[in-house]
C-alpha positions in Angstrom: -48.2 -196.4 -136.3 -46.3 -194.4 -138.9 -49.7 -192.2 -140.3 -49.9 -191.3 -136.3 -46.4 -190.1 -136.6 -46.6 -188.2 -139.5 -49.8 -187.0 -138.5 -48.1 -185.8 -134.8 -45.3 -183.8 -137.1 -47.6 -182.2 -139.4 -47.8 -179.6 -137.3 -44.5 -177.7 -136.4 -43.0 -174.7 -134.5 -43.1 -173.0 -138.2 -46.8 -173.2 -138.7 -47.3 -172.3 -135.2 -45.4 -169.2 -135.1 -46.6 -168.2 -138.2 -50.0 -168.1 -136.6 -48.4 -166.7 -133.7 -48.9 -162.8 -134.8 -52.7 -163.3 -135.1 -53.2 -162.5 -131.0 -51.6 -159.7 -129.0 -48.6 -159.6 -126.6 -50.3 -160.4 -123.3 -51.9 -164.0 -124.9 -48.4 -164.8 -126.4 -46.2 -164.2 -123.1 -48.6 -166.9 -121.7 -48.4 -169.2 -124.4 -44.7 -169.0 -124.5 -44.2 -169.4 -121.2 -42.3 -172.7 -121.1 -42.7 -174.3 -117.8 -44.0 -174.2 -113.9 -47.2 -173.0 -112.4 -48.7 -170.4 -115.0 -51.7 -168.4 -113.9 -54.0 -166.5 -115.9 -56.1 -163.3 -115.0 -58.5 -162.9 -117.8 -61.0 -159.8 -117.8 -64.3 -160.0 -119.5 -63.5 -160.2 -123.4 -60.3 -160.7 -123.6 -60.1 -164.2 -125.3 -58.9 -166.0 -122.8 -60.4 -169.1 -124.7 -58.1 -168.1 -128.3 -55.0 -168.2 -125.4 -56.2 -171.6 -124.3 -56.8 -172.8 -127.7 -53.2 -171.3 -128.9 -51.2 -172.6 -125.9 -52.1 -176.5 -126.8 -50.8 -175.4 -130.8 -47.7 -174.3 -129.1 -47.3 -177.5 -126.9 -47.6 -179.8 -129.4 -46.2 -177.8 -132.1 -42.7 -177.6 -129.5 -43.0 -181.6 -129.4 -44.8 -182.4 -126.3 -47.2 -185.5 -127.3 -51.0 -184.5 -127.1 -51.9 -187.7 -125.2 -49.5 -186.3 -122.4 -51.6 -182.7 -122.5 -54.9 -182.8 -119.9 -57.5 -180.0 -120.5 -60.1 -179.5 -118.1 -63.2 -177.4 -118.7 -66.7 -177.2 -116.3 -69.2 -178.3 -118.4 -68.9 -180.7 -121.8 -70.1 -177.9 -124.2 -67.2 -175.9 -123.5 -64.5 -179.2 -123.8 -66.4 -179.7 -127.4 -66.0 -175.8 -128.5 -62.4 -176.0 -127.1 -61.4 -179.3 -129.2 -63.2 -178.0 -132.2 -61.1 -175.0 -132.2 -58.4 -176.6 -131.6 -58.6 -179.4 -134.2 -59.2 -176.9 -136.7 -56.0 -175.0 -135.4 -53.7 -177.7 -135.2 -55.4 -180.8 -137.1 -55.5 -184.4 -136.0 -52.9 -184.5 -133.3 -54.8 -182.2 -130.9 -57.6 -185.1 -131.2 -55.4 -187.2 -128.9 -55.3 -184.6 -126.3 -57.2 -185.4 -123.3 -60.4 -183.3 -122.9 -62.7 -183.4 -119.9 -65.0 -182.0 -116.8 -63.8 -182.5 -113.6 -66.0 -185.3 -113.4 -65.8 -186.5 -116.4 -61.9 -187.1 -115.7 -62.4 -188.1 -112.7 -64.5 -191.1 -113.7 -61.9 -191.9 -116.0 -59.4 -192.1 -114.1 -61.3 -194.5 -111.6 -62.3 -196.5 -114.3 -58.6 -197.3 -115.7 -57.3 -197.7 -112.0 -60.5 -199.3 -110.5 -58.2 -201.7 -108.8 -55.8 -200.0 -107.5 -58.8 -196.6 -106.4 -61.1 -200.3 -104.3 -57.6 -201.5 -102.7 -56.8 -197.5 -101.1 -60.2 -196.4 -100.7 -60.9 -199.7 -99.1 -57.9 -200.3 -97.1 -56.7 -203.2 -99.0 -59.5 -204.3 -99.9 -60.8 -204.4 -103.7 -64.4 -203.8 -103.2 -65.9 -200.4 -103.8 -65.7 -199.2 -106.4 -65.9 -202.3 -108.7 -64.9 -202.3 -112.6 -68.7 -201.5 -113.7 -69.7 -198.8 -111.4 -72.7 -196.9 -112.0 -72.8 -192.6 -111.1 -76.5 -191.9 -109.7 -77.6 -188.8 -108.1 -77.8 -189.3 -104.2 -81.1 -188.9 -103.7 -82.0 -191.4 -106.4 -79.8 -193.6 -104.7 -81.6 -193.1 -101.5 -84.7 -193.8 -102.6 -84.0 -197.0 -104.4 -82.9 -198.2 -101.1 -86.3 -199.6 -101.1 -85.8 -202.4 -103.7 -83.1 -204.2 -101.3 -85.3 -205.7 -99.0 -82.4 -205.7 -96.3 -82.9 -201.8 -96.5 -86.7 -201.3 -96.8 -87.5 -202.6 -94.0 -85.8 -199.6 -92.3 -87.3 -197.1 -94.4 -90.8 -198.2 -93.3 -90.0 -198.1 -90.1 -88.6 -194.5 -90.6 -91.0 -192.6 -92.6 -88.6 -189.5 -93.0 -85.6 -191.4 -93.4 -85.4 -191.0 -97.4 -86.2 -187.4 -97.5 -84.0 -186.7 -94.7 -81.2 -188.7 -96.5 -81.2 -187.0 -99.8 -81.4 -183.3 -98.2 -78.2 -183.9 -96.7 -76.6 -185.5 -98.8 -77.9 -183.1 -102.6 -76.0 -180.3 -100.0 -72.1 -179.7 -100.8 -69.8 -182.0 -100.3 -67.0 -180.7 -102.4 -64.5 -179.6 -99.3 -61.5 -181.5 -97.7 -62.9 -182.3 -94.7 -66.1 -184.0 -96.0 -63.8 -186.2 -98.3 -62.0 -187.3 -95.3 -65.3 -188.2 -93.7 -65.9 -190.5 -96.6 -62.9 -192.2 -96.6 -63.8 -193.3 -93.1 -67.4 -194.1 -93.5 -66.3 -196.1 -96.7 -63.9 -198.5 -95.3 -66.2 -199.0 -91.9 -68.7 -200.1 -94.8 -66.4 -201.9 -96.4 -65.6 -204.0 -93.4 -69.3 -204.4 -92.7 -69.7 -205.4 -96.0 -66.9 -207.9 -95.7 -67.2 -209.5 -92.2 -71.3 -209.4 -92.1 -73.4 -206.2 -90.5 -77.2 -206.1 -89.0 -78.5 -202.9 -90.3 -80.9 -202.2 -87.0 -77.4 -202.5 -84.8 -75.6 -199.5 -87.2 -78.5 -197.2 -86.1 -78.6 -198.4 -83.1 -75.0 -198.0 -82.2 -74.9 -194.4 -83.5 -74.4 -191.1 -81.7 -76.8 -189.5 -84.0 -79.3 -190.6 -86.2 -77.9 -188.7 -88.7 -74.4 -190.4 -88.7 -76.2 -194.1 -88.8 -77.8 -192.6 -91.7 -75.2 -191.9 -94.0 -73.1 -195.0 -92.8 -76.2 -197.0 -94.2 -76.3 -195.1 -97.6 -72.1 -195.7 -97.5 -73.1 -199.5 -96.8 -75.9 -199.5 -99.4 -73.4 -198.0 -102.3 -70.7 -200.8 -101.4 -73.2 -203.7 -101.8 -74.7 -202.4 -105.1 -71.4 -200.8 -106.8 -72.4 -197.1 -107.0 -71.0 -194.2 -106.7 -72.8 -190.9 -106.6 -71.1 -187.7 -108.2 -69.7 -186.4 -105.5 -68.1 -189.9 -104.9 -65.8 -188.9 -108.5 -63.6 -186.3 -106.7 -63.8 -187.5 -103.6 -62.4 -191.1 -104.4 -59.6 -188.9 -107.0 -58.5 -187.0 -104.3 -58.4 -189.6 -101.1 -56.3 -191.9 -103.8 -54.2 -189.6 -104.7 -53.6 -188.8 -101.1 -53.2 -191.7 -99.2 -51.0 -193.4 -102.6 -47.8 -191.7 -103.4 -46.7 -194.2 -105.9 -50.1 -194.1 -107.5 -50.1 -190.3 -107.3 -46.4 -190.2 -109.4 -47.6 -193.0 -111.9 -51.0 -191.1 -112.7 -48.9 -187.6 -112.4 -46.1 -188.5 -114.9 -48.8 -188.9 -117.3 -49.1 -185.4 -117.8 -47.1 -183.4 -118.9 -48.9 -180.4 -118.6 -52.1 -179.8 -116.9 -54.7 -176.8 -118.2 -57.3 -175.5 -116.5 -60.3 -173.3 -118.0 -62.7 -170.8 -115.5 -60.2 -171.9 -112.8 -61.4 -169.5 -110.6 -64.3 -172.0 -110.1 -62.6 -174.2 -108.8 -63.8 -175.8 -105.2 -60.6 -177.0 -102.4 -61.0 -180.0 -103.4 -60.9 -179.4 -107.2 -57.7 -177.1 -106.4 -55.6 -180.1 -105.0 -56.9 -182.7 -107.7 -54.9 -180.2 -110.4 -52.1 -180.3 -108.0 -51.5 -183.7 -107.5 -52.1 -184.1 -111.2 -49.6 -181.6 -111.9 -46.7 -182.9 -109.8 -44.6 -185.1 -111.0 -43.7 -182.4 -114.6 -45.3 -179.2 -112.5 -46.7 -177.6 -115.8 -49.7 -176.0 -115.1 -51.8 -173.3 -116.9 -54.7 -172.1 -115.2 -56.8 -169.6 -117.2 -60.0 -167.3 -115.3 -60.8 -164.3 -113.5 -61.4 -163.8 -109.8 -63.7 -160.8 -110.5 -66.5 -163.4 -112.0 -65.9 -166.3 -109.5 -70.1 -166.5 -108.8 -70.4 -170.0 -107.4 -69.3 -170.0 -103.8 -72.9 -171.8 -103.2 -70.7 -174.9 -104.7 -67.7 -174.9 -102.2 -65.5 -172.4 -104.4 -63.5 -170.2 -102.6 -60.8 -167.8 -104.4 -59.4 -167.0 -101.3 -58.1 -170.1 -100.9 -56.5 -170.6 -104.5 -55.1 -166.8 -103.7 -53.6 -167.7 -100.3 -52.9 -171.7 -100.7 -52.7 -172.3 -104.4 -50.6 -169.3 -106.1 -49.4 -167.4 -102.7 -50.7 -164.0 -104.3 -49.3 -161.1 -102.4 -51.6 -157.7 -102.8 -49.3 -155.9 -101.6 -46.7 -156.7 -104.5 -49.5 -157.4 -106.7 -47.5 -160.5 -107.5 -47.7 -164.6 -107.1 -44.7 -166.3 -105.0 -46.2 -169.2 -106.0 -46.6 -169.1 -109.5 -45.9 -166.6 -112.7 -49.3 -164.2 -112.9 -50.4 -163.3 -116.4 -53.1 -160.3 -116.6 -55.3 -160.1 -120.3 -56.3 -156.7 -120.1 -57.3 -156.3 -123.9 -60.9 -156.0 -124.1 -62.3 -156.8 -128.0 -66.3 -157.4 -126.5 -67.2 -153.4 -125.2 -66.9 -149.9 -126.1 -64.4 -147.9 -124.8 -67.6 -146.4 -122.6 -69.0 -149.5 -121.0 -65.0 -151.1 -120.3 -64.6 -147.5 -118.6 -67.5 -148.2 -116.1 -66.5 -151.7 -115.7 -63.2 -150.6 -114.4 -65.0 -148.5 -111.6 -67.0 -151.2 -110.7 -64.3 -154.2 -110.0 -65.2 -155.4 -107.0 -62.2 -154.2 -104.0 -61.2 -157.8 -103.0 -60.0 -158.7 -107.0 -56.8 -158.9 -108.0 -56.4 -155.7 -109.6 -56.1 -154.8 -113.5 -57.7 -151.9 -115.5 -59.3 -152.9 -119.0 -58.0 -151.0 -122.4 -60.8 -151.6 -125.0 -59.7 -152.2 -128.3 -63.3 -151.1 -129.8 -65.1 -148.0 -131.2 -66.7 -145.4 -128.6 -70.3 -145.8 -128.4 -72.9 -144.5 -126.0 -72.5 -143.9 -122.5 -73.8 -146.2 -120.4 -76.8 -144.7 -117.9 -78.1 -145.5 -114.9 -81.8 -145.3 -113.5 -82.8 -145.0 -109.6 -86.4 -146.5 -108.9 -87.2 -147.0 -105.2 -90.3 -149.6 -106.1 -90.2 -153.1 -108.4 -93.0 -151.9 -110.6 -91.9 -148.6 -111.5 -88.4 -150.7 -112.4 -90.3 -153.3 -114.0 -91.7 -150.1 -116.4 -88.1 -149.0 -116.4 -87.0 -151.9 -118.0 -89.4 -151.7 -120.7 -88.6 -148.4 -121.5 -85.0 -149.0 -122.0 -86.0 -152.1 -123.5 -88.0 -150.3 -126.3 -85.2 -147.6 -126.4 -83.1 -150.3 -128.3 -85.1 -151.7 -130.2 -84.9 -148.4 -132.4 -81.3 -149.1 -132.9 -81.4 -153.4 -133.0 -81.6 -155.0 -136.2 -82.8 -158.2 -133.6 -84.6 -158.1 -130.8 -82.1 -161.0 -129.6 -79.5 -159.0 -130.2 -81.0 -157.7 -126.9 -80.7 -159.3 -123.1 -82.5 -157.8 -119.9 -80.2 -159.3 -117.0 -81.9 -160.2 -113.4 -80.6 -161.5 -110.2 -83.2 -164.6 -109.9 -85.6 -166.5 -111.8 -88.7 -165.2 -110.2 -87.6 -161.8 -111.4 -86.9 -163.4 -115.0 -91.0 -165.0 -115.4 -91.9 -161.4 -113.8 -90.2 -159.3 -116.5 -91.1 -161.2 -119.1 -94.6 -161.2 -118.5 -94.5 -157.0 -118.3 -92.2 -156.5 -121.9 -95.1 -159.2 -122.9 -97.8 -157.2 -122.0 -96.4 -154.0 -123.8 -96.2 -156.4 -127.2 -92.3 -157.7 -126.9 -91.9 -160.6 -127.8 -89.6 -162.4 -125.3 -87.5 -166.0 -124.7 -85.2 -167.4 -122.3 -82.3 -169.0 -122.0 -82.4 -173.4 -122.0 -81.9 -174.1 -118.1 -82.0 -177.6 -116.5 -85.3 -178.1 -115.1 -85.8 -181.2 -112.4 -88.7 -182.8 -115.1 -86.0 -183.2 -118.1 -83.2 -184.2 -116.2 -85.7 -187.2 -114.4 -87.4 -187.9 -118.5 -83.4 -188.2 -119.2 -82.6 -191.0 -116.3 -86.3 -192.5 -117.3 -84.7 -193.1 -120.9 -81.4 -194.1 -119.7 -83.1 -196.8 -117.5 -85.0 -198.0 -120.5 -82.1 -198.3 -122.5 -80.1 -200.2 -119.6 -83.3 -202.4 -119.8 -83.1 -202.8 -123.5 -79.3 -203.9 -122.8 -80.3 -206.2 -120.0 -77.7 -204.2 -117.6 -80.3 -203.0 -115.1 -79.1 -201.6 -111.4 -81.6 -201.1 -108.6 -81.5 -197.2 -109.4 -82.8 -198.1 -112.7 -85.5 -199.4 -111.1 -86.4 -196.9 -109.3 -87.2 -194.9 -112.5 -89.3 -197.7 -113.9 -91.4 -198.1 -111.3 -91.7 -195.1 -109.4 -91.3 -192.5 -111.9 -92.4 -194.4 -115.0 -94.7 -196.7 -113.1 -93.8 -199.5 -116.0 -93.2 -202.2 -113.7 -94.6 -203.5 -110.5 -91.6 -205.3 -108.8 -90.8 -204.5 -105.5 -87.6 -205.8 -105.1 -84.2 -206.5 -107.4 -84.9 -210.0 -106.6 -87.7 -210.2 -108.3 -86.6 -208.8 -111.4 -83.9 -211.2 -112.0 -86.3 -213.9 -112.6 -88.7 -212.2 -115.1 -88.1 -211.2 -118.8 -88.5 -207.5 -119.1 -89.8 -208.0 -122.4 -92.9 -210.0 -121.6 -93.9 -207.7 -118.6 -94.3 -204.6 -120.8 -96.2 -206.4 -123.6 -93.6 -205.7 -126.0 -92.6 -208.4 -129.3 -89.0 -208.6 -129.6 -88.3 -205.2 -130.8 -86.1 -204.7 -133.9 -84.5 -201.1 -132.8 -84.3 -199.2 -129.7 -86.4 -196.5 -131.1 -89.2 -198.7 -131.4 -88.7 -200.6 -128.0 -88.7 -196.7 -126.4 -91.5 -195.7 -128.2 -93.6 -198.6 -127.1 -92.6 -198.6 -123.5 -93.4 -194.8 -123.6 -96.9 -195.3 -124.7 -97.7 -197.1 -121.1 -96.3 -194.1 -119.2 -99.3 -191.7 -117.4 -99.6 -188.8 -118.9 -97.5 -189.0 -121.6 -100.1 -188.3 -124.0 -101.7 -185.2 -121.4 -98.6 -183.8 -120.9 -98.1 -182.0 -123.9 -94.4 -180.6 -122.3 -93.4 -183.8 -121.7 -94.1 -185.2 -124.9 -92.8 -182.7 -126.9 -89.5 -183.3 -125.1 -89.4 -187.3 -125.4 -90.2 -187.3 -129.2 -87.3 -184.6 -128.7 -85.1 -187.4 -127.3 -85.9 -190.1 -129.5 -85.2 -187.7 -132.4 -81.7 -187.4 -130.4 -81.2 -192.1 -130.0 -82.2 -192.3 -133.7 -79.1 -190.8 -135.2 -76.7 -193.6 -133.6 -76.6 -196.9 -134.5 -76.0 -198.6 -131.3 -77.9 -198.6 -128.3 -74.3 -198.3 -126.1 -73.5 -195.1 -128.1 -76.5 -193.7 -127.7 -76.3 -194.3 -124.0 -73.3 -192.6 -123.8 -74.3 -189.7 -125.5 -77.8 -189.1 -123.8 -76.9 -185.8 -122.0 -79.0 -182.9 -121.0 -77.1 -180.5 -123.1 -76.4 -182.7 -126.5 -80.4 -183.1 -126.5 -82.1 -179.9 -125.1 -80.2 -177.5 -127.0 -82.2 -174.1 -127.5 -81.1 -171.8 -130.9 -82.6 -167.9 -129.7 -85.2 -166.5 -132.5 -84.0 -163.6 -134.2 -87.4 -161.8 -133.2 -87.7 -162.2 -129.1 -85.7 -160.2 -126.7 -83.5 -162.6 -124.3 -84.4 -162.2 -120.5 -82.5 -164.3 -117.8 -80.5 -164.7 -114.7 -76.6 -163.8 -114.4 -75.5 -167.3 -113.7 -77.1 -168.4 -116.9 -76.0 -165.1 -119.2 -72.1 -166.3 -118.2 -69.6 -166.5 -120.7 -72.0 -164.9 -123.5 -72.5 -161.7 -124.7 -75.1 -159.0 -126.3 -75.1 -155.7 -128.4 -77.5 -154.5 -125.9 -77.9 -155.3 -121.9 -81.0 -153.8 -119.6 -79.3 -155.0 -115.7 -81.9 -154.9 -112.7 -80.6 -155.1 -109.4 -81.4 -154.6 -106.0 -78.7 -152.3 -104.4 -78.9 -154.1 -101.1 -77.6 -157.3 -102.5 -74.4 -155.2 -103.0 -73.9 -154.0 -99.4 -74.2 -157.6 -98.0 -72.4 -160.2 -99.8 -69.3 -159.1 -101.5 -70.6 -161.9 -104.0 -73.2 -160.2 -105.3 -70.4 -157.5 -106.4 -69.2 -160.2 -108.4 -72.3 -161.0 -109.7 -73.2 -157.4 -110.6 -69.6 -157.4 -112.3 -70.6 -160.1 -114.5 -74.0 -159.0 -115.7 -72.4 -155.5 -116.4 -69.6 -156.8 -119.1 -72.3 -158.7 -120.9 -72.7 -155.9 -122.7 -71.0 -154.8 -126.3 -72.6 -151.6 -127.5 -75.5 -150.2 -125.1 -75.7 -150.6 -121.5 -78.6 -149.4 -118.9 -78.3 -149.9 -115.5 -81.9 -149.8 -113.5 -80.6 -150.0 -109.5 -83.9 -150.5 -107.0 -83.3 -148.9 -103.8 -85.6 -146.5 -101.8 -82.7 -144.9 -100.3 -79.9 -144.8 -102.9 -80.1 -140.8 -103.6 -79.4 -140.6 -100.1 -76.4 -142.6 -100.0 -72.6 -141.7 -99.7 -71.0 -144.8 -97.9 -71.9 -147.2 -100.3 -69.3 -148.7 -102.9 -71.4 -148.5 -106.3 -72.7 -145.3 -105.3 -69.6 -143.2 -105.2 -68.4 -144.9 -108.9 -71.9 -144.9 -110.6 -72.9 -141.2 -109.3 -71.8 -140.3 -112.3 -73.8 -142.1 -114.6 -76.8 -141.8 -113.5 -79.8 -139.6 -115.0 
């Protein structure tokens, strides 16, 4: 207990100020501020992550304990990079901070309160969810429906009942009013569950086929203890809600709640940091409206503008909370932060951009009014930088969707550039990934019904047809395998049975990939843990191909040179896809080009681009 103290003051206000001078005056207002709702507008380039990284140093360096600090990030990588940083910042305090997605704190917080989340979500009663839960996709919950033999029988009766099931329910759920929905159809299935249901009399007593449907799936996840991962925030939030003691004993945990890319942030999300904030009220939440690119999810700026920090555009200032702007550019030249000031989209809070870098060249712009003269364009400009890039990676053509990206690539190919793209999820890897998991979960003799559902429909290892059955047969004997000595070799020999394995050259360059990944831990429950998409399909760029991708997945990273090609008539009819454009455009550090397809853009005087572009173009 006294190394932990020491180690908690080995960091004071001294260091920190003396590291204080190392980022500029609009970061250190932020970082100083003290208390209360603190939100942060950070442009393109302008560190917001070093502010993020320097405000923690100051907490804990002012005496706030790091346990009492919650950081949330969107995706795990980013948590990791943040915690590196600052770990090698602060030291070993900052290790006690608590790091997390939404999700992932979510689940943590239902897993330390699981008692407490069953008895409000289930109206007193401590049912759903139980202490070991299991998270499954929705539609891989639907269709292991068919193992209970309660629920198969509907599902043969109803051919389209499975696809029907998991359409609706893959679609977004992350808004208020579905999240009341589920609190409803969860405690009528927790009653069910309780005082005895018939399945055919649900349907039947439904207006719609559609509500009997998802009161069935609500059912299904009661009896088997799951929880699908929209279920995370959605049991948060209704606990939180309906709870006010739970709400101030979880709250007063914190004493100060950051958030990173907050302008990603769905309604839901938004009151979750609210609730979690209340009881001390410090909040810090760091993004920028101008590259909030998600609304497909739920997010809505709007609502954190008019709801969340009461931003007045008028004043240009927050009743609700103190506004920070980071205006400080240290990614572009002084020539491409110049265009990207004419090009913030109207509906942004407003800011204009100082770079702190060198002039370079100006940024140009290319009309084309077909895709394969603007596929040639591309090329062009494409082979333009390569004169002045020591690596081709050090180069990035930016599309609008992936169709375009396989298209371009195949046309800079043709002309003898060598290309690559960026690591995105594919539906194959993520269901290899479950496959694994399920084996492992096998190996630990913790199967759920999902798990089977990946051994014997997707990996067609078993031939049980019901969790029943399983229960009474050892795993072991039914694949043919000895007692294995490691989990490696109990993987690699359940693998060798799977069709088209050994065909599929893909797919078994990517599960000698994982193994590669379960071999470095030495226990089956750690490497469970770990097994992630982006711990094991990590992709390093070769120095010799140029980069070609989509917007969403060029997001927080950044090249010497960018080639954008856009269609101007996504701009005129979803004030996303200003956004959008926004994004791809501050991508760029040193050379920009700009190829806009449009038959009628030299015609054009109404449109927004065209009166701040006209300039640019040759």
């Amino acid at each position: 207990m006294s190394s932990l103290h020491e180690n908690l003051k080995s960091f004071t206000l001294g260091d920190f100020y003396e590291r204080l001078s190392r980022i500029d005056i609009e970061k250190r207002e932020a970082v100083l501020s003290n208390y209360g709702k603190n939100i942060v507008i950070a442009g393109p380039g302008s560190g917001k992550t070093k502010l993020i990284e320097y405000k923690v140093a100051h907490l804990i360096a002012s005496g706030v304990e790091p346990s009492k600090i919650l950081l949330i990030t969107f995706t795990n990588s980013a948590a990791l990079e943040m915690k590196e940083r600052v770990v090698s910042l602060v030291g070993k305090p900052a290790e006690l901070v608590t790091w997390g997605t939404f999700h992932g704190v979510c689940n943590k917080i239902i897993k330390e309160n699981y008692k407490i989340v069953s008895r409000i979500i289930g109206n007193g009663k401590e049912i759903w969810p139980g202490k070991d839960y299991r998270i499954a996709e929705p539609a891989d919950i639907v269709r292991s429906m068919r193992f209970d033999p309660e629920f198969s029988k509907l599902i043969k009766i109803r051919v389209d009942f499975v696809d029907t099931l998991a359409k609706l329910l893959s679609a977004n759920k992350e808004t208020l009013d579905e999240s009341n929905k589920l609190l409803k159809l969860t405690r009528g299935a927790v009653e069910k569950y309780v005082g005895g249901y018939e399945l055919e009399k649900i349907l039947a007593n439904s207006n719609r086929l559609l509500d009997g449907l998802l009161e069935l799936y609500q059912l299904f996840k009661v009896k088997h203890n799951l929880l699908d991962f929209y279920d995370l925030q959605n049991v948060v939030y209704l606990s939180l809600t309906l709870d006010t003691h739970f709400r101030e004993k979880l709250s007063s945990r914190f004493e100060w709640v950051l958030i990173d890319e907050f302008q990603d942030t769905t309604p839901l999300q938004v009151k979750i940091v609210e609730f979690l904030s209340s009881y001390h009220g410090n909040l810090l939440c760091v993004g920028d409206d101008a590259q909030n690119i998600y609304s497909f999810r739920g997010v809505d700026f709007d609502y954190i503008a008019r709801e969340f920090i009461k931003y007045d555009r008028t004043r240009d200032i927050a009743d609700g909370a103190k506004l920070f702007k980071l205006t400080k550019n240290y990614r572009s030249t002084k020539e491409i932060v110049e265009l990207t000031n004419k090009i913030l989209p109207p509906e942004c809070i407003p800011r204009v951009l100082r770079s702190v870098s060198t002039h370079g060249p100006r940024p140009i712009v290319r009309t084309v009014y077909h895709q394969v003269p603007a596929y040639k364009e591309v090329v062009d400009r494409v082979e333009e930088f390569l004169k002045d890039e020591e690596k081709p990676s050090n180069i990035c053509v930016l599309v609008r969707a992936n169709r375009e990206v396989e298209e371009v690539a195949e046309e800079l190919e043709n002309r003898g550039i060598k290309t690559q793209t960026l690591e995105r999820k594919t539906r194959e890897r993520e269901l290899l990934l479950e496959s694994v998991r399920a084996l492992i979960r096998a190996y630990l003799k913790v199967l759920s019904i999902v798990d089977l559902y990946y051994l014997v429909d997707k990996l067609n290892l078993l031939t049980v047809s019901s969790i029943e059955q399983l229960k009474v047969f050892d795993l072991f004997e039914e694949l043919g395998i000895p007692v294995p000595r490691t989990l490696v070799e109990f993987l690699n020999h359940s693998f060798t049975r799977v069709r088209g394995l050994k065909v599929n050259s893909q797919l078994n360059r990517d599960f000698q990939r994982i193994l590669k990944f379960v071999a470095q831990f030495s226990s089956a429950e750690e490497a469970l843990n770990n097994l992630e998409y982006g711990n094991v399909f990590k992709k390093f760029l070769l120095d010799d191909a140029v980069v070609v991708t989509n917007v969403h997945q060029a997001k927080g990273l950044e090249w010497n040179s960018v080639v954008v090609l856009f269609k101007l008539n996504r701009l005129e009819l979803d004030p996303e896809e200003k956004r959008v454009f926004y994004v791809a455009v501050t991508r760029a550090k040193k050379r920009l080009a700009i190829i806009l397809l449009d038959k009628a853009f030299s015609v054009r005087t109404d449109n927004w681009l065209v009166e701040r572009l006209s300039d640019y173009i040759v």
